[in-house]
TORKOL-4160 file (C-alpha; in steps of 0.2 Angstrom, whole numbers, padded with zeros to 4 digits, m for minus):
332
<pt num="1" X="0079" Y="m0109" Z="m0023"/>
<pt num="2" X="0063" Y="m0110" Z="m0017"/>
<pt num="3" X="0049" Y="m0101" Z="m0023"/>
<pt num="4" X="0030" Y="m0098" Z="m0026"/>
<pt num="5" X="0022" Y="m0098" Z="m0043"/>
<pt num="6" X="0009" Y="m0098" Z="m0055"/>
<pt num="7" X="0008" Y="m0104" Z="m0075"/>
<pt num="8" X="m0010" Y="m0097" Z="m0079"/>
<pt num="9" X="m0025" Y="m0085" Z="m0070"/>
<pt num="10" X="m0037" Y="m0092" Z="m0057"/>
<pt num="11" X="m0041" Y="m0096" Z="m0038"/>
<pt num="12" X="m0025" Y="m0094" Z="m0030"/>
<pt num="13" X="m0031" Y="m0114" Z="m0024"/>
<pt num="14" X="m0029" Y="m0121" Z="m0041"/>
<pt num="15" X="m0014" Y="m0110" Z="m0049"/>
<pt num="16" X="m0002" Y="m0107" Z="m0034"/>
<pt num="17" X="0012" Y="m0120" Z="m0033"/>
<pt num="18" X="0028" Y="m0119" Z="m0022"/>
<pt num="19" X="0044" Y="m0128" Z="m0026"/>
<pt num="20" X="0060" Y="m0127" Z="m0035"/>
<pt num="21" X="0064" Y="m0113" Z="m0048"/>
<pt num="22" X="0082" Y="m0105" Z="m0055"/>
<pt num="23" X="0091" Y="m0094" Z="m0043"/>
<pt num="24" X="0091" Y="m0078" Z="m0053"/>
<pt num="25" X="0106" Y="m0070" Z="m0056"/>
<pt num="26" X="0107" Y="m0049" Z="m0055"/>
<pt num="27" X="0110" Y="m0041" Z="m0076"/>
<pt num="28" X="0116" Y="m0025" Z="m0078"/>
<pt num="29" X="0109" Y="m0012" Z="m0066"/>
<pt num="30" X="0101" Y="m0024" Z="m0055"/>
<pt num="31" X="0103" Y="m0031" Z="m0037"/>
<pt num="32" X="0101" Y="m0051" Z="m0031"/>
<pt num="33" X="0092" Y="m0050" Z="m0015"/>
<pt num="34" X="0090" Y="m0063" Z="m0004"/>
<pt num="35" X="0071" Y="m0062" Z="0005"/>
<pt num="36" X="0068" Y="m0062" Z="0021"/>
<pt num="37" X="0050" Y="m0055" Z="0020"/>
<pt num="38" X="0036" Y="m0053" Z="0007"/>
<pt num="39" X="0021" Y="m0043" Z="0011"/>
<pt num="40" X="0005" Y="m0048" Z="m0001"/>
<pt num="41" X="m0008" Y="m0032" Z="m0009"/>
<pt num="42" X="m0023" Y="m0033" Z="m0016"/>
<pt num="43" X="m0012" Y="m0031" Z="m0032"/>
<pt num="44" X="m0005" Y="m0046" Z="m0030"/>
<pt num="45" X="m0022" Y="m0058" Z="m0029"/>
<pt num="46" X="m0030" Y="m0048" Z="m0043"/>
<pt num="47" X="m0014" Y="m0050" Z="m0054"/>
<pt num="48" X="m0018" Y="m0068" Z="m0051"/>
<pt num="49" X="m0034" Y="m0069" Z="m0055"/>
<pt num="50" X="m0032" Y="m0061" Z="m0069"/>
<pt num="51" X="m0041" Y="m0044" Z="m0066"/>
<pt num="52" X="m0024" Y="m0034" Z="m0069"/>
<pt num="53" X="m0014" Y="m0036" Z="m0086"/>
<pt num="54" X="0002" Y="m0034" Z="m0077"/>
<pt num="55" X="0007" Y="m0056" Z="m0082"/>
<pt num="56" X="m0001" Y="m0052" Z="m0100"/>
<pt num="57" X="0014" Y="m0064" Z="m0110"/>
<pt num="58" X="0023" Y="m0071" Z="m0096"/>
<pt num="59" X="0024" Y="m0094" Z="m0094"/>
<pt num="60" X="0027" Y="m0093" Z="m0077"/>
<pt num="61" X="0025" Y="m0077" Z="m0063"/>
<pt num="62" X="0032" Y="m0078" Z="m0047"/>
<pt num="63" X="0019" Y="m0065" Z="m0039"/>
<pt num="64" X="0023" Y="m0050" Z="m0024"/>
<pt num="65" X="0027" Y="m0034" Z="m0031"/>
<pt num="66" X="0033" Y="m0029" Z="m0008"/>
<pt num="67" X="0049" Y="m0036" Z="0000"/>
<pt num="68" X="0064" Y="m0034" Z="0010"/>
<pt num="69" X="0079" Y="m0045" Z="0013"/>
<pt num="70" X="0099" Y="m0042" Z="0010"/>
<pt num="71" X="0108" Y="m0038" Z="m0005"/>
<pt num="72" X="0119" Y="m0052" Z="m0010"/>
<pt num="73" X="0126" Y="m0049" Z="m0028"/>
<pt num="74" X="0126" Y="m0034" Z="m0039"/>
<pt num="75" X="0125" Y="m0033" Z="m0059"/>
<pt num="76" X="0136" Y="m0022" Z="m0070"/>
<pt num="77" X="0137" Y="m0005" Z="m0066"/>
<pt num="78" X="0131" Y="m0006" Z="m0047"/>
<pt num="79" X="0141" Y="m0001" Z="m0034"/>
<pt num="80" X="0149" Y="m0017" Z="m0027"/>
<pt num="81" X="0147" Y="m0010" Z="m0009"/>
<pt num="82" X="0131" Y="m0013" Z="m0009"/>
<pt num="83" X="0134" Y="m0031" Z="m0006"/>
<pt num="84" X="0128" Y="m0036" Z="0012"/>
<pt num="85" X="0114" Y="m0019" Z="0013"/>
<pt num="86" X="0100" Y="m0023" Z="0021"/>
<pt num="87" X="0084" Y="m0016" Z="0010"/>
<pt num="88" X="0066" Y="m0015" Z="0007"/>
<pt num="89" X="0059" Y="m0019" Z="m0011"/>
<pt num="90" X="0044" Y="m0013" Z="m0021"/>
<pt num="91" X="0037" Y="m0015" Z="m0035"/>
<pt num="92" X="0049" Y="m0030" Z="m0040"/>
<pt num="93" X="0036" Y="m0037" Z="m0054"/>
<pt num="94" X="0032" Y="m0023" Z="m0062"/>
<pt num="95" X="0034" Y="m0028" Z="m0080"/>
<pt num="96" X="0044" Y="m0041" Z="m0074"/>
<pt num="97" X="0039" Y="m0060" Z="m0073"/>
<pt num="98" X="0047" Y="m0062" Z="m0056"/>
<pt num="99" X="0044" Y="m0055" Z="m0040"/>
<pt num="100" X="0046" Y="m0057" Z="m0019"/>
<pt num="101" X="0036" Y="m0074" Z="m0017"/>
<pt num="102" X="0054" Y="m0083" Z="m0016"/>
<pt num="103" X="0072" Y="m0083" Z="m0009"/>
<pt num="104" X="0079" Y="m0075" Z="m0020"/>
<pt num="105" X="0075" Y="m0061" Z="m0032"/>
<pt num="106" X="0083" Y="m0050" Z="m0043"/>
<pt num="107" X="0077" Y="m0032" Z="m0045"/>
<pt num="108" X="0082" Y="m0015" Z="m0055"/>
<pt num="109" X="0096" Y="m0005" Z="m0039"/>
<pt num="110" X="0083" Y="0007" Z="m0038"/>
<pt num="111" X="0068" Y="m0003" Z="m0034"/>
<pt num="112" X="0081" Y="m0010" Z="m0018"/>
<pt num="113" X="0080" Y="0004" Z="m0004"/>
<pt num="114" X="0091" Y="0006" Z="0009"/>
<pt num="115" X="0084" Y="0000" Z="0027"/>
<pt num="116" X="0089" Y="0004" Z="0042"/>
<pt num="117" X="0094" Y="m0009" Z="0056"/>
<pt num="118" X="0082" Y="m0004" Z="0069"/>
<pt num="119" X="0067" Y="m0009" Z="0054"/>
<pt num="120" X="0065" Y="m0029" Z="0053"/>
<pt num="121" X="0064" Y="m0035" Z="0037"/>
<pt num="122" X="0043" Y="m0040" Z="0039"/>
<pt num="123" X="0041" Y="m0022" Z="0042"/>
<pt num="124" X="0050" Y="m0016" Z="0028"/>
<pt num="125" X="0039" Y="m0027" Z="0020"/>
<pt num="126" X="0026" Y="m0018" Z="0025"/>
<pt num="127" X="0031" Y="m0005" Z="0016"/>
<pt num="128" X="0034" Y="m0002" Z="m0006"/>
<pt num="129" X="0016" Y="m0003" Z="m0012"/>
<pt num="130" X="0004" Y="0003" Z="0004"/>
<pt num="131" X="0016" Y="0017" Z="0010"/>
<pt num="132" X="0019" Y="0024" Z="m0007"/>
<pt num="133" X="0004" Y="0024" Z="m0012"/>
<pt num="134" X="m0003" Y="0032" Z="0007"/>
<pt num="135" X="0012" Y="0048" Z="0005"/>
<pt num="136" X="0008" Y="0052" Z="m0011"/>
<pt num="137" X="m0011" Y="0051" Z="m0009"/>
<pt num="138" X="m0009" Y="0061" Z="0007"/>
<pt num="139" X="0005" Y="0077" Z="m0001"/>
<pt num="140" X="0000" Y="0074" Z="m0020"/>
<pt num="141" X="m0011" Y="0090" Z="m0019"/>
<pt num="142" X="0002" Y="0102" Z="m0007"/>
<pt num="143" X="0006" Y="0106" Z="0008"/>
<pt num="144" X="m0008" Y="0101" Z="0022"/>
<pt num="145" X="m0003" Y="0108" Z="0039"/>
<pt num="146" X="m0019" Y="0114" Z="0049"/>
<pt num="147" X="m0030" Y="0107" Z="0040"/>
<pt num="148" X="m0042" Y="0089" Z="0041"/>
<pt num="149" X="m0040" Y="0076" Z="0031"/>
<pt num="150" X="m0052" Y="0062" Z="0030"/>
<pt num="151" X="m0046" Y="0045" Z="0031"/>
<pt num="152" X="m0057" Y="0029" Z="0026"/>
<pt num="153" X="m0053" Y="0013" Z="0032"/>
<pt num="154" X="m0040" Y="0017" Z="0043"/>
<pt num="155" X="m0036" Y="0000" Z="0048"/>
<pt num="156" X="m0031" Y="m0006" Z="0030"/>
<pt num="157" X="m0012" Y="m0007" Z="0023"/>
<pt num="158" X="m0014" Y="0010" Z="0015"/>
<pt num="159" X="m0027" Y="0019" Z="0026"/>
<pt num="160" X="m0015" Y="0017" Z="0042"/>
<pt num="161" X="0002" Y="0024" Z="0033"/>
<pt num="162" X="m0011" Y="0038" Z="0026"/>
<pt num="163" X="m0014" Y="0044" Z="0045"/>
<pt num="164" X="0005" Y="0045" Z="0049"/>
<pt num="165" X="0007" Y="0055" Z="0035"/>
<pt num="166" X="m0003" Y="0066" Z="0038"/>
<pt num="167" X="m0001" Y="0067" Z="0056"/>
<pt num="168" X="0019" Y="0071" Z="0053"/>
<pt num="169" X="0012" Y="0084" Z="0040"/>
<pt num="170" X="0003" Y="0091" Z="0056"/>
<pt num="171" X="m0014" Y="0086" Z="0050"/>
<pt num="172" X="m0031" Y="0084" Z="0062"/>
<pt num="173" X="m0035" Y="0066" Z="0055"/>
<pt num="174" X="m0052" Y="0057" Z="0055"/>
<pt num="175" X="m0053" Y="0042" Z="0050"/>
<pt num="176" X="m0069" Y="0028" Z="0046"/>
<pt num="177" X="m0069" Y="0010" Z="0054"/>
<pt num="178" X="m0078" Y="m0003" Z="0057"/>
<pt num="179" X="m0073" Y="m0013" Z="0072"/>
<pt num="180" X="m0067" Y="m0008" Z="0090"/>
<pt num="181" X="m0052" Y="m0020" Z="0084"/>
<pt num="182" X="m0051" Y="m0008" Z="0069"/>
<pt num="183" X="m0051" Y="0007" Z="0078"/>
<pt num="184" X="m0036" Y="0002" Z="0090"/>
<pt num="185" X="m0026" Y="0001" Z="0075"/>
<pt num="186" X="m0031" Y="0016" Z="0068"/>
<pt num="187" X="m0028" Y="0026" Z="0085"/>
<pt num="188" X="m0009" Y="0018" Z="0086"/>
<pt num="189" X="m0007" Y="0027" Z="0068"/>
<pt num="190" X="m0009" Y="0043" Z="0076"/>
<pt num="191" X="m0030" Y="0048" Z="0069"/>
<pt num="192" X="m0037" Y="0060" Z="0081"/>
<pt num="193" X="m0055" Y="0056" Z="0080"/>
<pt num="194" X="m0062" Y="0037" Z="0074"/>
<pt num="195" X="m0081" Y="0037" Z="0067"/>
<pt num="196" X="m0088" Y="0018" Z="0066"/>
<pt num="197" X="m0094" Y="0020" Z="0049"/>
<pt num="198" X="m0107" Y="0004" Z="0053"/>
<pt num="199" X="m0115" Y="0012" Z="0066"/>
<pt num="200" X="m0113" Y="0032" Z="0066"/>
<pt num="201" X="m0119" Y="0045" Z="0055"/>
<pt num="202" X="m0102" Y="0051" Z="0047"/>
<pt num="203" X="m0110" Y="0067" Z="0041"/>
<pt num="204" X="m0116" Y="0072" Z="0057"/>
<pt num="205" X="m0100" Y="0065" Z="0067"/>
<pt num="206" X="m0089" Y="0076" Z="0056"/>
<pt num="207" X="m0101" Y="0091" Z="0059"/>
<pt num="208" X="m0099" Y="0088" Z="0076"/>
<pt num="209" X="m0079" Y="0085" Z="0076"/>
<pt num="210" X="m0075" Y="0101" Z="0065"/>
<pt num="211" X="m0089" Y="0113" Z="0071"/>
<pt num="212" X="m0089" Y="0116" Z="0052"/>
<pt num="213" X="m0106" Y="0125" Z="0045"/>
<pt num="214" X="m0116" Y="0112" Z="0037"/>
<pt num="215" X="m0105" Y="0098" Z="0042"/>
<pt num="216" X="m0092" Y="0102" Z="0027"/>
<pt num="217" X="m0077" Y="0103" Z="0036"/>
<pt num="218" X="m0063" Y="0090" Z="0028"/>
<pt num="219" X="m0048" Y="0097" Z="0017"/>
<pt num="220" X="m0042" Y="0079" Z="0010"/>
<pt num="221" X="m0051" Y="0063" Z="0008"/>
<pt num="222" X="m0040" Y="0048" Z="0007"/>
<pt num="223" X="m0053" Y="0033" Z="0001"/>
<pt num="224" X="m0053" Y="0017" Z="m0003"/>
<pt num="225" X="m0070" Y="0015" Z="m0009"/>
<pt num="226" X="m0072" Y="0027" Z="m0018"/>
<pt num="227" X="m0090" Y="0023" Z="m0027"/>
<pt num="228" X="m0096" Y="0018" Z="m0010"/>
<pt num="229" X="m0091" Y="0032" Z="m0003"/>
<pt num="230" X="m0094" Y="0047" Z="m0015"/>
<pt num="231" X="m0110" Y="0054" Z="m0009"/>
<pt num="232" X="m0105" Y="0054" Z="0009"/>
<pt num="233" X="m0088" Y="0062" Z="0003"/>
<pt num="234" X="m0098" Y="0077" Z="m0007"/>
<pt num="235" X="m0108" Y="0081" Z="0008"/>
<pt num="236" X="m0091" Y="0083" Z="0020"/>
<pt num="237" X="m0080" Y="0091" Z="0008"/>
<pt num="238" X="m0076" Y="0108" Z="0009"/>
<pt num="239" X="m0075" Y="0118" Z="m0006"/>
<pt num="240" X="m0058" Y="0116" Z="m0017"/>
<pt num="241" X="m0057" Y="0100" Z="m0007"/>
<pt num="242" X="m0048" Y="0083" Z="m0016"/>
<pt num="243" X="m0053" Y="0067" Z="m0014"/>
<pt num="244" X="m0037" Y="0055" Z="m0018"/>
<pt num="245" X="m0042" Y="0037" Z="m0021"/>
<pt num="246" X="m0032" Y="0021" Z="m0022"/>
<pt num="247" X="m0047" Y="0008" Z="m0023"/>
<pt num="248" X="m0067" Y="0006" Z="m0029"/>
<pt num="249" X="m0070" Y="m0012" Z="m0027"/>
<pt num="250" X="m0087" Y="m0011" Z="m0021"/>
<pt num="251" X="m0093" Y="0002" Z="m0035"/>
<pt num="252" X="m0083" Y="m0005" Z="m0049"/>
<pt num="253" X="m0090" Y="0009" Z="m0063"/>
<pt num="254" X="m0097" Y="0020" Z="m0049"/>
<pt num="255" X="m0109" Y="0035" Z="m0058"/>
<pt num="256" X="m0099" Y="0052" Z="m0055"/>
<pt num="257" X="m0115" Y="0067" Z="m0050"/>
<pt num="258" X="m0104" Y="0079" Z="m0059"/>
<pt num="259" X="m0114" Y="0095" Z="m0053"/>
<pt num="260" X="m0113" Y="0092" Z="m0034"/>
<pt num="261" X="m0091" Y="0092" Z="m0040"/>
<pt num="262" X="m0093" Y="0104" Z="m0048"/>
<pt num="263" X="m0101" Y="0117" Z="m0035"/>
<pt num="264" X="m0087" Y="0110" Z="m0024"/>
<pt num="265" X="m0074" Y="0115" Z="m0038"/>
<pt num="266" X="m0068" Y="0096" Z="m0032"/>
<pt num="267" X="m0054" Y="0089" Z="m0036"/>
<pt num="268" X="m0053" Y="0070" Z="m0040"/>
<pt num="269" X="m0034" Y="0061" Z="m0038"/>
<pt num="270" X="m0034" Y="0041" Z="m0045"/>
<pt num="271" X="m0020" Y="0034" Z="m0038"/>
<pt num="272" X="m0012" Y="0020" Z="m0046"/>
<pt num="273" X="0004" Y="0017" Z="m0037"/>
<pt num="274" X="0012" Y="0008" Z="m0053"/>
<pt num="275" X="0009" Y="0023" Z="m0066"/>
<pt num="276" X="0016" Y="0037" Z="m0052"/>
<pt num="277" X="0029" Y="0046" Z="m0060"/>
<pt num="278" X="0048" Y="0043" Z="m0056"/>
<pt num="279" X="0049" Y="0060" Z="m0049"/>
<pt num="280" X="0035" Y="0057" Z="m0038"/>
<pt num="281" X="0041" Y="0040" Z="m0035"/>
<pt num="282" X="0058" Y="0046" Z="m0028"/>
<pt num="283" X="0049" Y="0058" Z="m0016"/>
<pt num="284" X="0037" Y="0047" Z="m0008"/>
<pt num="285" X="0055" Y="0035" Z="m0006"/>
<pt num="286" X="0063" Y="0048" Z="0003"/>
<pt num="287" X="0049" Y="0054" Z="0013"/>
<pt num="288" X="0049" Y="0034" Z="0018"/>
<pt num="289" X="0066" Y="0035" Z="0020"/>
<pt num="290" X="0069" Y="0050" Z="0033"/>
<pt num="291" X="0053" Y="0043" Z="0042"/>
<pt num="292" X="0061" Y="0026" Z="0044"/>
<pt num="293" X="0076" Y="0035" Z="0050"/>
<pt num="294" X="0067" Y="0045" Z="0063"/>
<pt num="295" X="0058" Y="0031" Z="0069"/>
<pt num="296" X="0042" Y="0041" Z="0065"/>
<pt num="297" X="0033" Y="0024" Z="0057"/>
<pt num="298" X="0023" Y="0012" Z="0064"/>
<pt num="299" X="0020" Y="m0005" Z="0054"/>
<pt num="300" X="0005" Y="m0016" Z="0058"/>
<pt num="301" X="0007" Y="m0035" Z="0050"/>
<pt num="302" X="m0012" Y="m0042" Z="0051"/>
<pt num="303" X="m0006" Y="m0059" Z="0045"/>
<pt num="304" X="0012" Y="m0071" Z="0044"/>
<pt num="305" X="0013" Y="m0086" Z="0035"/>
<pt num="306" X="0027" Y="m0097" Z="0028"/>
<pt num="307" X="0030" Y="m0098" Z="0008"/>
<pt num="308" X="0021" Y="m0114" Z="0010"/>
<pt num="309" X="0006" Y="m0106" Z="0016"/>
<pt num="310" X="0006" Y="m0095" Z="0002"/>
<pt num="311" X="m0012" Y="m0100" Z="m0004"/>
<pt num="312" X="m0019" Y="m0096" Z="0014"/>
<pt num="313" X="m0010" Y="m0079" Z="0011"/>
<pt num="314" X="m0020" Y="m0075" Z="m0005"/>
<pt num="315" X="m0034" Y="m0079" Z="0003"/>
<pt num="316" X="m0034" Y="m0070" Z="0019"/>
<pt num="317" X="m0031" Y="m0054" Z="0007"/>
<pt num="318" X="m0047" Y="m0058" Z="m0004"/>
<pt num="319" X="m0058" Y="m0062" Z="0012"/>
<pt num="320" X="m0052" Y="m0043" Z="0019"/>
<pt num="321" X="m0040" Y="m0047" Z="0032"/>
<pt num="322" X="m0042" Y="m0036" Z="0048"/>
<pt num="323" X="m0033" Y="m0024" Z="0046"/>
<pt num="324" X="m0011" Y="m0022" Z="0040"/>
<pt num="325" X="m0001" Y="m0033" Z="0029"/>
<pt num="326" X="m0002" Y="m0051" Z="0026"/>
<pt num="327" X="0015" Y="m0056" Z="0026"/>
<pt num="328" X="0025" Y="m0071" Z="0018"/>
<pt num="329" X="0041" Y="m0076" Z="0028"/>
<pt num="330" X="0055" Y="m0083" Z="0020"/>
<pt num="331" X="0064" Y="m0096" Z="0029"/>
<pt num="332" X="0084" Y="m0100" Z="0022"/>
């Protein structure tokens, strides 16, 4: 088969190779998919650069955690009818050498889920690591109907699967951007209001949104900067609010003004899609799952190139592509 590789950390320019591999074959409890579609994280690239132990002992990775394709063979103990299913993947190399950067890949049943024929195979691509992690960010902390949640970076993988959630939780959502471009993907999500965080005062913006006294007026923050973020986040924050983050790349070891948090009574969610617990796993699948089937979800696809252009894919993630997922897709 063909597929996509890499033998040792570093610029995805010097370590990324594309060729001939092994066609797997599924083991008990797993599913040979054939893929049609690879969508690339953040997770990915640093995985590959080594800034995530996740390829710690393996010779050779085959690198993207998000997929979709068909089911073509099954290992012991799965049902045999699920041969010829249409599915979306996710986290496919999670303690596993091999992942979605090929044709074929074999993955544990569970981590294959059902997708629907009205959802193309680059749009369930979209999916595994950027909507999971958006649900659970989003309903982690209970129910949030009538109130306002916060969304940075609207525009990005997560941020614009955060503002359906929480619009289908019947949410007023806000959101921060930083280009008209941006903020026409984050309106298609569903956010009710759109602050440029380059050019406008997001405190007084949000005081002037939700008429709240002293311009505390958000219930959730979903943030993806969360360093860079935090001081504006404490003065907008409503008491008992949560902030739920996924992401500090700017402020790497950001200092943490524990007082102002605490007058708040704050609550602070990290949110590491890989370390969610299976219970919490299998409820943002099915929240997915009933939202694909109701046509409630919208997928925005910022980049496609072919698995030979999988080094110009690693890149475009590392240089902050506009907005989406970059995809891979994988011809026959």
């Amino acid at each position: 088969m063909k597929a996509a590789w890499y033998e040792r950390s570093g610029k995805a320019s010097e370590v990324l190779q594309v060729g001939t591999q092994a066609k797997p074959a599924p083991q008990p409890g797993e599913v040979l998919v054939r893929i049609h579609a690879s969508g690339v994280n953040p997770s990915d690239t640093k995985a590959r650069n080594g800034l995530r132990s996740r390829n710690a002992g393996y010779a050779k990775v085959i690198p993207h955690q998000d997929g979709a394709g068909v089911i073509e063979a099954v290992g012991k103990g799965v049902d045999p009818g699920r041969v010829g299913e249409r599915v979306w993947i996710y986290e496919a190399q999670l303690g596993r050498p091999f992942g979605c950067a090929a044709q074929y890949t074999a993955v544990p049943d569970a981590n294959a889920v059902p997708l629907p024929e009205h959802t193309s195979y680059e749009e369930g691509a979209c999916l595994g690591v950027p909507a999971l992690t958006a649900h659970y960010c989003v309903t982690a902390d209970g129910p949030i109907q009538g109130k306002t949640v916060l969304v940075h970076g609207g525009a990005g993988a997560v941020g614009f699967y955060a503002i359906q959630f929480a619009k289908l939780a019947q949410a007023t959502v806000i959101s921060t951007i930083s280009t008209p471009e941006q903020a026409q993907i984050a309106k298609r999500a569903g956010a009710d209001h759109i602050i440029f965080r380059k050019s406008e005062n997001i405190k007084d913006r949000i005081a002037d949104i939700t008429q709240a006294e002293a311009g505390r007026g958000i219930d959730r923050i979903i943030d993806v900067a969360f360093g860079a973020n935090l001081q504006t986040n404490i003065a907008v924050l409503k008491q008992n609010g949560v902030i739920a983050t996924y992401a500090s790349d700017q402020a790497a070891t950001p200092q943490i003004p524990f007082h102002d948090l605490l007058a708040l009574n704050a609550t602070i969610r990290y949110v590491l899609v890989y370390r969610m617990s299976r219970a919490d796993h299998q409820r943002s699948i099915q929240a997915v799952t009933e939202a694909l089937r109701a046509q409630q979800l919208t997928h925005h696809i910022a980049a496609r190139f072919s698995l030979d252009q999988i080094v110009q894919a690693h890149e475009t993630v590392e240089a902050g592509s506009p907005g989406g997922k970059v995809m891979l897709v994988i011809d026959p």
